[in-house]
ZAKE-523614 format. One record per residue: residue in one letter; z, y, x of N, C-alpha, C in turn. Coordinates in Angstrom, 3 decimals. Atoms other than C-alpha are relative to their C-alpha. Example, Ala and Ser with C-alpha at 12.3 -4.5 7.8 and 13.67 -1.06 7.14 Angstrom:
BEGIN
a|0.000|-1.190|0.890|7.800|-4.500|12.300|0.000|1.200|0.900
s|-0.060|-1.190|-0.820|7.140|-1.060|13.670|0.730|1.090|-0.770
END
This chain:
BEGIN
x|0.104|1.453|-0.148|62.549|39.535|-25.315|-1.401|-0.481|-0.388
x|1.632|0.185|0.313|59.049|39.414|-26.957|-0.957|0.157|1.058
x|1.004|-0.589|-0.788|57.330|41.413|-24.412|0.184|-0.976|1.284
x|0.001|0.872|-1.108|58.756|39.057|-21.814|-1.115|-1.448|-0.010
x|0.311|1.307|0.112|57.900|35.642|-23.710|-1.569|-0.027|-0.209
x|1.199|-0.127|-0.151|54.171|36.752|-24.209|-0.410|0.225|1.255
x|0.878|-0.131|-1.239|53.565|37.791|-20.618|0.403|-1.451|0.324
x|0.225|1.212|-0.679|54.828|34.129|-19.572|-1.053|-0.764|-0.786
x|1.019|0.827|0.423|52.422|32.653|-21.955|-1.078|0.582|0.403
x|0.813|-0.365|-1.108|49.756|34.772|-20.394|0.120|-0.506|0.928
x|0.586|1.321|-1.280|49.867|33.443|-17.133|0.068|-1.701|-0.200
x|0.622|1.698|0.504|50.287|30.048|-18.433|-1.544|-0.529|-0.362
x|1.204|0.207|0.641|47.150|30.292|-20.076|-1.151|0.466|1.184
x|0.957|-0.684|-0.894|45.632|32.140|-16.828|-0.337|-1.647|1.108
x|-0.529|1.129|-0.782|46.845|29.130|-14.398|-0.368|-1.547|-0.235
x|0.629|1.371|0.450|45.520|26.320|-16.621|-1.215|-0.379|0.189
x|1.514|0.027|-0.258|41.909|26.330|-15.747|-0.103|-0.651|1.516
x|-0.183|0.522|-1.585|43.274|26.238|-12.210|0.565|-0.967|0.292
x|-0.708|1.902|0.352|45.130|22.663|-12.536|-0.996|-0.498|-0.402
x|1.206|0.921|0.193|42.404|21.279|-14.432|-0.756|-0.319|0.974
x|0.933|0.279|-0.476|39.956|21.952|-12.069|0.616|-0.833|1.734
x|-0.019|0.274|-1.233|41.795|20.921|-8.935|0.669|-1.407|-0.497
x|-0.330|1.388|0.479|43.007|17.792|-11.087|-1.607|-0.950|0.160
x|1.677|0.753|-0.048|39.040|16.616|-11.667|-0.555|0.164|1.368
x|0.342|0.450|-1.495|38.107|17.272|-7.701|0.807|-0.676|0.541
x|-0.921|0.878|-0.714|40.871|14.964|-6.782|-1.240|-1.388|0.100
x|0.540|1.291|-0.418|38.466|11.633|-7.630|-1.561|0.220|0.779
x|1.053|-0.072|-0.903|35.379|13.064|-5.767|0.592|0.216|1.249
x|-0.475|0.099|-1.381|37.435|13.881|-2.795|0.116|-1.587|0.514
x|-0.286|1.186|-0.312|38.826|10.285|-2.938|-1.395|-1.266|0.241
x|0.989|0.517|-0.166|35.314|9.106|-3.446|-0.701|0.121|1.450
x|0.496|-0.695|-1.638|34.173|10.983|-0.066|0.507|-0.883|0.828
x|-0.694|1.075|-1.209|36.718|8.729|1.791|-0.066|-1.398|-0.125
x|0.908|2.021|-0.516|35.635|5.190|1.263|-0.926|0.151|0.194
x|1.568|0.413|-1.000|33.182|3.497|3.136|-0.782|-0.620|-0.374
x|1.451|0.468|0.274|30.135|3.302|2.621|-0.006|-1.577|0.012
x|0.516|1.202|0.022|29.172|-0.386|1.333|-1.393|-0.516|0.804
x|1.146|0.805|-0.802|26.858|-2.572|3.824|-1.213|-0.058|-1.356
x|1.148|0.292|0.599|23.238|-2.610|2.612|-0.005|-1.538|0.352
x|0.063|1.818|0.900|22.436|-6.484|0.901|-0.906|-0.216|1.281
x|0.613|0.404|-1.037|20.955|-8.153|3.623|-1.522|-0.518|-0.557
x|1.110|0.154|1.116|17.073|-8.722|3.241|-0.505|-1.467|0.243
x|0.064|1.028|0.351|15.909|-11.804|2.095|-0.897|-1.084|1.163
x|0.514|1.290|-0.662|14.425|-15.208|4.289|-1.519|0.594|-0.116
x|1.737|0.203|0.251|10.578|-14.827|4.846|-0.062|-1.614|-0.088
x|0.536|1.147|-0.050|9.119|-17.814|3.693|-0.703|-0.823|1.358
x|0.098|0.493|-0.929|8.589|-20.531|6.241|0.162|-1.874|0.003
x|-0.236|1.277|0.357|8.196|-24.528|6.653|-0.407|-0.213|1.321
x|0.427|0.485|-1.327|7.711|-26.962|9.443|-0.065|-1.587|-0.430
x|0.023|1.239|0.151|7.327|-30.394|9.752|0.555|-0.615|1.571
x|-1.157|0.369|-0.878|10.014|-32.444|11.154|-0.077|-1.502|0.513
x|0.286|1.699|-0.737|9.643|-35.866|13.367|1.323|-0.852|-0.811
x|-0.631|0.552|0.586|11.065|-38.755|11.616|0.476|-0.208|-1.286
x|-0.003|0.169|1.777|10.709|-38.829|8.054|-0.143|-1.484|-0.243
x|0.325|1.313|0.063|11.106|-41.949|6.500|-0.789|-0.620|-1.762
x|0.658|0.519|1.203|9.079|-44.023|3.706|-1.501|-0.335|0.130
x|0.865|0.812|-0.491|6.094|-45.534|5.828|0.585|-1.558|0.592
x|-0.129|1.317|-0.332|6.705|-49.269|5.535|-1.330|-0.971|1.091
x|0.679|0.756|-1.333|4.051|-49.904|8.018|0.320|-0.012|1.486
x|-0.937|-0.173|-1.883|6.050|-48.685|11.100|-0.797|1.456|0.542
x|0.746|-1.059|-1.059|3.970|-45.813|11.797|0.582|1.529|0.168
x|-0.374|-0.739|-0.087|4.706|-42.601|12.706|0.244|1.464|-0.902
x|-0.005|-1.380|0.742|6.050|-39.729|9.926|0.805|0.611|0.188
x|-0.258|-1.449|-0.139|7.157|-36.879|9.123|0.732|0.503|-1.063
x|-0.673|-0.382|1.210|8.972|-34.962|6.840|-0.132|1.793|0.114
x|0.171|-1.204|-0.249|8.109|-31.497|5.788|1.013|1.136|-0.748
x|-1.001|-1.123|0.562|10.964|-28.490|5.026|-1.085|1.117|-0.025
x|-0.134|-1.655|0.600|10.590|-25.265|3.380|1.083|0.526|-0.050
x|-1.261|-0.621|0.723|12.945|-22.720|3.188|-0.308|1.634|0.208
x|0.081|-1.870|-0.114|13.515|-18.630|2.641|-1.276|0.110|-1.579
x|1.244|0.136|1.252|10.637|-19.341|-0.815|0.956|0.522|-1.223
x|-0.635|-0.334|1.262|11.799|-17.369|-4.210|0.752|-1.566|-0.330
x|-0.607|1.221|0.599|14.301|-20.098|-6.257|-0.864|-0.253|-0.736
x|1.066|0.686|1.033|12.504|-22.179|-8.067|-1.125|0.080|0.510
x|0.581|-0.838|0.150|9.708|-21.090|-6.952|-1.563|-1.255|0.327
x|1.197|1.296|-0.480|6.123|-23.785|-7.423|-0.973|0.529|1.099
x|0.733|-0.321|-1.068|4.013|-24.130|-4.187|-0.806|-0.963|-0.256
x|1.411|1.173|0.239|0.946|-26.008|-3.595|0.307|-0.225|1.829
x|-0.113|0.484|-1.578|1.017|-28.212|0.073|-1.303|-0.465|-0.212
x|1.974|0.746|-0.473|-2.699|-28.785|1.626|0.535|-0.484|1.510
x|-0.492|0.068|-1.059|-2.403|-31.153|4.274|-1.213|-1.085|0.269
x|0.724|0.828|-0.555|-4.118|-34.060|6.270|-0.380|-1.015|-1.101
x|-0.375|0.853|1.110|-5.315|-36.110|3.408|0.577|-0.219|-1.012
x|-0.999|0.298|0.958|-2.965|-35.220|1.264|0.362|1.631|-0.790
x|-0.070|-1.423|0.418|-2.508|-32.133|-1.389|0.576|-0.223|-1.332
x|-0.888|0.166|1.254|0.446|-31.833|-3.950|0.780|1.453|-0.610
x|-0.439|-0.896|0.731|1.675|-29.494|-6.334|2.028|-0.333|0.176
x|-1.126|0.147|-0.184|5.810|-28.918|-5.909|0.701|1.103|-0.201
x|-0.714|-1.139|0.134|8.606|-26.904|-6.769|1.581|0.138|0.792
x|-1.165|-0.099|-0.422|11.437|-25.287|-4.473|1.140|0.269|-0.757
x|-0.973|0.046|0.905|14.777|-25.523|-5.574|0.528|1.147|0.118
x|-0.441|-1.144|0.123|17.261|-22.945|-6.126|0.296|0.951|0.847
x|-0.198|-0.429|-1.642|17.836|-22.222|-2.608|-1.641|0.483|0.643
x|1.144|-0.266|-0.984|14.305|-21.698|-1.883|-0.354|-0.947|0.904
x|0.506|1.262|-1.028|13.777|-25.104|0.020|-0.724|-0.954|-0.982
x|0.412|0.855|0.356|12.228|-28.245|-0.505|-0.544|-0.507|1.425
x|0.908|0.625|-1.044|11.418|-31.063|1.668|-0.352|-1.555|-1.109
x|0.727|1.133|0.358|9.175|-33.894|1.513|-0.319|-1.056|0.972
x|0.230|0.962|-1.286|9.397|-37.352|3.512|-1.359|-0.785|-0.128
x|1.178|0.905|0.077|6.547|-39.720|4.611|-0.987|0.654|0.155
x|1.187|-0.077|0.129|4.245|-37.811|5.312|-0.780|0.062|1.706
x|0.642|0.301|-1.680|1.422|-38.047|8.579|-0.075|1.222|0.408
x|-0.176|-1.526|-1.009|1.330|-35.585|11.456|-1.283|0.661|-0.476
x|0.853|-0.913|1.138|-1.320|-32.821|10.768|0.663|1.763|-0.108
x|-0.561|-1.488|0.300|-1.107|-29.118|10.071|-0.099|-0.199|-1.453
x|-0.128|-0.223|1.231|-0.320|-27.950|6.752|-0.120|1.230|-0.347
x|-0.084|-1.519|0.412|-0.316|-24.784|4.394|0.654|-0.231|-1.109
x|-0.518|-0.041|1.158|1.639|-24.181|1.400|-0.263|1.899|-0.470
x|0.802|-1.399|0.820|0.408|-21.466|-0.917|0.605|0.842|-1.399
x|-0.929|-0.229|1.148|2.606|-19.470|-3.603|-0.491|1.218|0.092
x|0.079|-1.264|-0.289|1.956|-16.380|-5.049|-1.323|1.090|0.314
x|1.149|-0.601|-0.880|-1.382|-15.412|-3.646|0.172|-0.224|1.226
x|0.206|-0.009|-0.937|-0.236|-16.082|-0.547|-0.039|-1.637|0.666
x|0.653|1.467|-0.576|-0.279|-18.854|2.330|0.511|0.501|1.080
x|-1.093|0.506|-1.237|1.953|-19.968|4.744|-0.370|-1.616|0.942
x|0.081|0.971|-1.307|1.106|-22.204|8.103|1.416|-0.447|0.126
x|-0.873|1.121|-0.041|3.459|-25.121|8.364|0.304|0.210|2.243
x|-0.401|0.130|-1.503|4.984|-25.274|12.236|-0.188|-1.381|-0.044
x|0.119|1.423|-0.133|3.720|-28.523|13.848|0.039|-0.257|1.112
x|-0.561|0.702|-1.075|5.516|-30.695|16.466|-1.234|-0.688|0.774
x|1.333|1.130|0.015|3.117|-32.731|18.673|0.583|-1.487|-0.217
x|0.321|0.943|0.675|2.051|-35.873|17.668|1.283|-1.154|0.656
x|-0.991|0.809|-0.384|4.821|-38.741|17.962|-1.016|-1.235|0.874
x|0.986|0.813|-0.252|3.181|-41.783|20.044|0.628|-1.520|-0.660
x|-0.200|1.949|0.711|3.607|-45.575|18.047|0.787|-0.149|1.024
x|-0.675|0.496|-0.580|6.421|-47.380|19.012|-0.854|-1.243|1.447
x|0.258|1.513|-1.142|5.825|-50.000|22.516|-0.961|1.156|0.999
x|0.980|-0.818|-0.582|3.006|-46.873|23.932|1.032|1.380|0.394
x|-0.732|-1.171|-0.666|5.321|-44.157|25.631|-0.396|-0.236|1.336
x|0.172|-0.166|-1.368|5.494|-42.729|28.941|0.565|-0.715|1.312
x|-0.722|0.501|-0.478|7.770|-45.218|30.397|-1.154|-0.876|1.180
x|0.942|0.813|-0.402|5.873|-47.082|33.253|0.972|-1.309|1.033
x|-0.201|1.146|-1.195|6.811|-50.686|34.991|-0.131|-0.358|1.051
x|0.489|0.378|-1.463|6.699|-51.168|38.107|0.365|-1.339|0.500
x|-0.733|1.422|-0.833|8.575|-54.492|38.505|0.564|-0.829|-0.864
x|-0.752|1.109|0.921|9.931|-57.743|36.672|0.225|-1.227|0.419
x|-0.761|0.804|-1.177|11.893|-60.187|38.341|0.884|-0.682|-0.925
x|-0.709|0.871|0.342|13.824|-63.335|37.466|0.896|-0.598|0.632
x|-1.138|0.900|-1.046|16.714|-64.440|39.989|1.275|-1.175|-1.192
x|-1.124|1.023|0.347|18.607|-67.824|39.175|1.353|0.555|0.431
x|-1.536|-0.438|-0.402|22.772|-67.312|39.333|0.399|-0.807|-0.454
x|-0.576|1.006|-0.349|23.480|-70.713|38.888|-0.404|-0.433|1.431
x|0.421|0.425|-1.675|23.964|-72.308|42.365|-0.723|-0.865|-0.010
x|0.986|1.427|-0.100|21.608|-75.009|43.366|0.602|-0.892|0.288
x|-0.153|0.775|0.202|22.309|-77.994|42.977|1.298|-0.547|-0.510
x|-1.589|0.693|0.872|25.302|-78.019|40.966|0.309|-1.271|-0.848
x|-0.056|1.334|-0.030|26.716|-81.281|40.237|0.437|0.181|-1.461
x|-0.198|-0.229|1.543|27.254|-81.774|36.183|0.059|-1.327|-0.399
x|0.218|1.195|1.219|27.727|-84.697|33.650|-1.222|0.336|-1.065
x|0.816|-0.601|0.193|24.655|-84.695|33.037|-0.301|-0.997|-1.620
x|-0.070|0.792|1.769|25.518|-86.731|29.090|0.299|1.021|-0.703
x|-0.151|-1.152|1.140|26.639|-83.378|28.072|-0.399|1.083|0.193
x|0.898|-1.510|-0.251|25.031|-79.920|27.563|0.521|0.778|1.084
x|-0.331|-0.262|-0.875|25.655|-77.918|30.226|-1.018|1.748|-0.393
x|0.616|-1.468|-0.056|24.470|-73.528|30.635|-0.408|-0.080|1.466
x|0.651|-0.137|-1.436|22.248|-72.359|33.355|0.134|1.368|-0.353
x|0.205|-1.131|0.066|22.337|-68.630|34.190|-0.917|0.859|0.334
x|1.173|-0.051|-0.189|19.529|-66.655|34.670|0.114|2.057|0.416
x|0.411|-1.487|0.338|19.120|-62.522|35.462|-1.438|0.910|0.274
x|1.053|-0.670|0.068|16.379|-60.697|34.563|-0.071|1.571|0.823
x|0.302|-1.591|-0.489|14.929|-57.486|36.203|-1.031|1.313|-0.247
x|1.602|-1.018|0.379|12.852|-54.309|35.004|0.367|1.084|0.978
x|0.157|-0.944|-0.305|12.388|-51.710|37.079|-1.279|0.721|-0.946
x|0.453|-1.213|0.437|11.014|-48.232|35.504|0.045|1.190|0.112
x|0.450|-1.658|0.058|10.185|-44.732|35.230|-0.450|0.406|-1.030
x|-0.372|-0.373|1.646|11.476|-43.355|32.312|-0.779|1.568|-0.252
x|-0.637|0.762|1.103|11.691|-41.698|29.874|-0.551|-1.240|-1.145
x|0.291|0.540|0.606|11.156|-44.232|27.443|0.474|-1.685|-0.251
x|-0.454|1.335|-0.028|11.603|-47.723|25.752|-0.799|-1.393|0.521
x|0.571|1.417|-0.283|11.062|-51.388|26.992|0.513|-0.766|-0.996
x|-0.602|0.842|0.633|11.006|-54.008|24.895|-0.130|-1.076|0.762
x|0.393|0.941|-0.336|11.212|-57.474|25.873|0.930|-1.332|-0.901
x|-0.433|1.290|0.455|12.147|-61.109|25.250|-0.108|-1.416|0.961
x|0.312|0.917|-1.540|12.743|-64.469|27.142|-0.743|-1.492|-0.919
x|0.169|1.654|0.507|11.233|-68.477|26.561|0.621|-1.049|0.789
x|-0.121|1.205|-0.923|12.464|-71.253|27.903|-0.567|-1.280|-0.131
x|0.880|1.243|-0.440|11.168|-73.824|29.803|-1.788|-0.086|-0.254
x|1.206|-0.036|0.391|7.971|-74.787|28.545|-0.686|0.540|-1.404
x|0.003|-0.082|1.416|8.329|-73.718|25.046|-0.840|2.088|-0.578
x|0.294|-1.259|0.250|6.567|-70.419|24.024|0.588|0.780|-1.353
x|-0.675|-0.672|1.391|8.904|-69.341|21.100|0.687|1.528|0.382
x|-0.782|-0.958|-0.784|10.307|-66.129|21.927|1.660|-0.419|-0.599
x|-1.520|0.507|0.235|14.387|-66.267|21.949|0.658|0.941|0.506
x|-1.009|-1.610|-0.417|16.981|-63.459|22.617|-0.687|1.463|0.805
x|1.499|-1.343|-0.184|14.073|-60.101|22.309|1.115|0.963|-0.231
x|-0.904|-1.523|-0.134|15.728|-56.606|22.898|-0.944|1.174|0.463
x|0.744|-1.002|-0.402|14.788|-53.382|24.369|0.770|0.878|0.660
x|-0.971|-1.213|-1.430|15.878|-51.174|27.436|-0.473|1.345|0.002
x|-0.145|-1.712|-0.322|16.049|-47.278|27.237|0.138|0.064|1.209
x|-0.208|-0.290|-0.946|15.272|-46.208|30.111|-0.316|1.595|0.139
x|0.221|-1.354|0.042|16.047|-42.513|31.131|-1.105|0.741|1.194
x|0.901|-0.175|-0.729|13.928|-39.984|32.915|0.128|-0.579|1.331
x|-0.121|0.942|-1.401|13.314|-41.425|36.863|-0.146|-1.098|0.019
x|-0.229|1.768|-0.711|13.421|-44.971|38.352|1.322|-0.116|0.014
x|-1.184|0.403|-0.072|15.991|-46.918|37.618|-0.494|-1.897|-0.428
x|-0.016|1.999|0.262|16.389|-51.316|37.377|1.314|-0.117|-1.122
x|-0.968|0.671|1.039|17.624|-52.418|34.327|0.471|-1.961|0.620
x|-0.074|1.019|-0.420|19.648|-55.691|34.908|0.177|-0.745|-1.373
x|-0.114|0.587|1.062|19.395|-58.431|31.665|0.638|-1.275|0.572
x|-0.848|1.245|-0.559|21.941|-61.469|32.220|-0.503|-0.755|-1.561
x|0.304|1.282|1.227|20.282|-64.595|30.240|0.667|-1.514|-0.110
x|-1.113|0.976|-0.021|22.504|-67.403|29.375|-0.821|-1.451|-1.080
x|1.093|1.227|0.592|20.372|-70.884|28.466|0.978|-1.542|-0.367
x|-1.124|1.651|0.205|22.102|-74.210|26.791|-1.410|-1.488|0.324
x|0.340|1.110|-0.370|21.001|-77.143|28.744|-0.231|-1.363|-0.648
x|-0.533|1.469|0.802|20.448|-80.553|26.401|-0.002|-0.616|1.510
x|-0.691|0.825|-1.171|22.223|-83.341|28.173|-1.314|-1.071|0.000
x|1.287|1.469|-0.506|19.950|-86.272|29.744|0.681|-1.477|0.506
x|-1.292|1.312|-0.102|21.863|-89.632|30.005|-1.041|-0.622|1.071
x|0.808|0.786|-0.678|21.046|-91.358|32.858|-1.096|0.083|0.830
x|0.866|-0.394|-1.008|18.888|-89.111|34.804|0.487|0.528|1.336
x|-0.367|-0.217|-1.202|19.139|-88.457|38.294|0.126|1.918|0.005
x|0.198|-1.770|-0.129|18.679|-84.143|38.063|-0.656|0.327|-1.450
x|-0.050|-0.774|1.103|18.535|-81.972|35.449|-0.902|1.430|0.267
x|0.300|-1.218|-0.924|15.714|-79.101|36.156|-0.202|0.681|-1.811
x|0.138|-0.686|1.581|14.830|-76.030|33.426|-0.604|1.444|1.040
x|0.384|-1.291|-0.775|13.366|-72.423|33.976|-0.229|0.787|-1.375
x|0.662|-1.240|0.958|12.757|-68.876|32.200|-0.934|0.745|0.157
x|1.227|-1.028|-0.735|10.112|-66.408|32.102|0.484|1.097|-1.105
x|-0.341|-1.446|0.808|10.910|-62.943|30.596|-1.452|0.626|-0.472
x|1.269|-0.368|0.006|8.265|-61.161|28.988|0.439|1.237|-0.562
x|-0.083|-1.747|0.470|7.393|-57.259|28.350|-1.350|0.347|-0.916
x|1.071|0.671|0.518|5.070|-57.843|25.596|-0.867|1.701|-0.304
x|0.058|-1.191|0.167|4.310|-53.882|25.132|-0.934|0.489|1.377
x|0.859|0.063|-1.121|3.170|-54.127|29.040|-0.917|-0.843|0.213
x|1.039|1.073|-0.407|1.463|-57.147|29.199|1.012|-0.742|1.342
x|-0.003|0.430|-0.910|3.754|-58.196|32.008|1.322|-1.051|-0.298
x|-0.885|1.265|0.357|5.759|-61.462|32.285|0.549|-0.469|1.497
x|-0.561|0.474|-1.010|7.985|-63.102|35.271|1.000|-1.563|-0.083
x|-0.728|1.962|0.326|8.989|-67.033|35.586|1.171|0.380|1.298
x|-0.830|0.444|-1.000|12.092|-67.898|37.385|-0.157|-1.116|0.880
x|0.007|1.272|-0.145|12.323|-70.420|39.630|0.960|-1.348|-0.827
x|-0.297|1.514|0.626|13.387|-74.505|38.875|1.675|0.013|0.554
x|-1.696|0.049|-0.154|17.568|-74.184|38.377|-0.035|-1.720|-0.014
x|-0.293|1.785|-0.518|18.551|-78.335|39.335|1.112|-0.151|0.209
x|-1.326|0.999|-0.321|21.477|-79.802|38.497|-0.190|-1.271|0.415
x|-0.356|1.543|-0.221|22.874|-83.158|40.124|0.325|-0.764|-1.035
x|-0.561|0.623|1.433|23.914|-85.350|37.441|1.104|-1.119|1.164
x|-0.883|1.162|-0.669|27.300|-87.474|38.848|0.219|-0.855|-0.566
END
């Protein structure tokens, strides 16, 4: 019974080396079979532009607003620009913008290095676009000689006409009669091509006691063109 219970503890003791070791290559096998993790994607190159429409010129004129982005966090830059050169720091994201400022190339400089700003062309002042006039016209659309009480106010109707060749805006505005005040001023978008804008103008008549006819007139004006158009003399009857 001895000679038995020592040879099983012999191979026990032979056999144990061989479990261990095929116990400890179990988590490198398991390691072998997952997948490979995606390499970190690589980081933004630094980069800025300057963007149409920035606001914080109370004179009306044309700005700008300049982005950064892809710049270390935090990270202070220096902007050299048209007139203008400021010390600044991007935020945590690596951006920063700055409104108000005039068209122009720029550089921003971090680092030792130096980065060219992307620049739009130049915006043109409002009333000076490519839009061109060809035509401005005033037709009456009250009938002639419409008969009225002529003790109380009374409307005359009036439609205006622009023809253009867009793109771009018109402004305009109308006067009446003899009076040079301007009075109901707007502005027509007009898209690329020829096209006739139509403006319907609606005028309050004072009443005239006791006069035989009632006359009045408009003139439209395109003060951006220089060009202006009178209607003819609308004439009521007075009964």
């Amino acid at each position: 019974m001895n000679r038995q219970t020592n040879r099983h503890r012999f191979l026990l003791l032979l056999t144990a080396p061989l479990l261990a070791s095929s116990v400890a290559l179990t988590p490198a096998v398991a390691a072998q079979a997952r997948p490979a993790e995606p390499p970190a994607a690589a980081p933004a190159a630094p980069s800025c532009q300057l963007v149409p429409g920035g606001s914080g010129n109370p004179a009306g004129a044309a700005v700008y607003k300049l982005h950064l982005g892809g710049f270390p966090a935090n990270q202070s830059v220096r902007v050299e620009g048209p007139k203008t050169s400021f010390q600044a720091k991007a935020n945590g994201k690596g951006e920063l913008d700055r409104q108000g400022l005039p068209h122009g190339t720029y550089k921003v400089s971090y680092q030792g290095k130096r980065v060219t700003c992307a620049t739009p062309p130049a915006q043109k002042p409002g009333g000076k676009q490519d839009v061109k006039v060809s035509k401005v016209e005033v037709v009456i659309l009250t009938p002639a000689g419409t008969a009225i009480d002529c003790s109380k106010p009374t409307t005359a109707e009036f439609d205006g006409k622009i023809t253009a060749t867009g793109p771009g805006k018109v402004r305009f505005y109308w006067t009446f009669a003899s009076s040079s005040d301007p009075v109901s001023p707007g502005s027509v978008d007009f898209p690329a091509g020829t096209k006739t804008e139509r403006l319907l103008h609606v005028v309050e008549v004072s009443p005239q006691a006791n006069a035989p006819t009632i006359s009045t007139f408009v003139t439209l004006h395109l003060p951006d063109q220089k060009m202006s158009a009178r209607s003819g003399q609308v004439t009521f009857t007075c009964k």
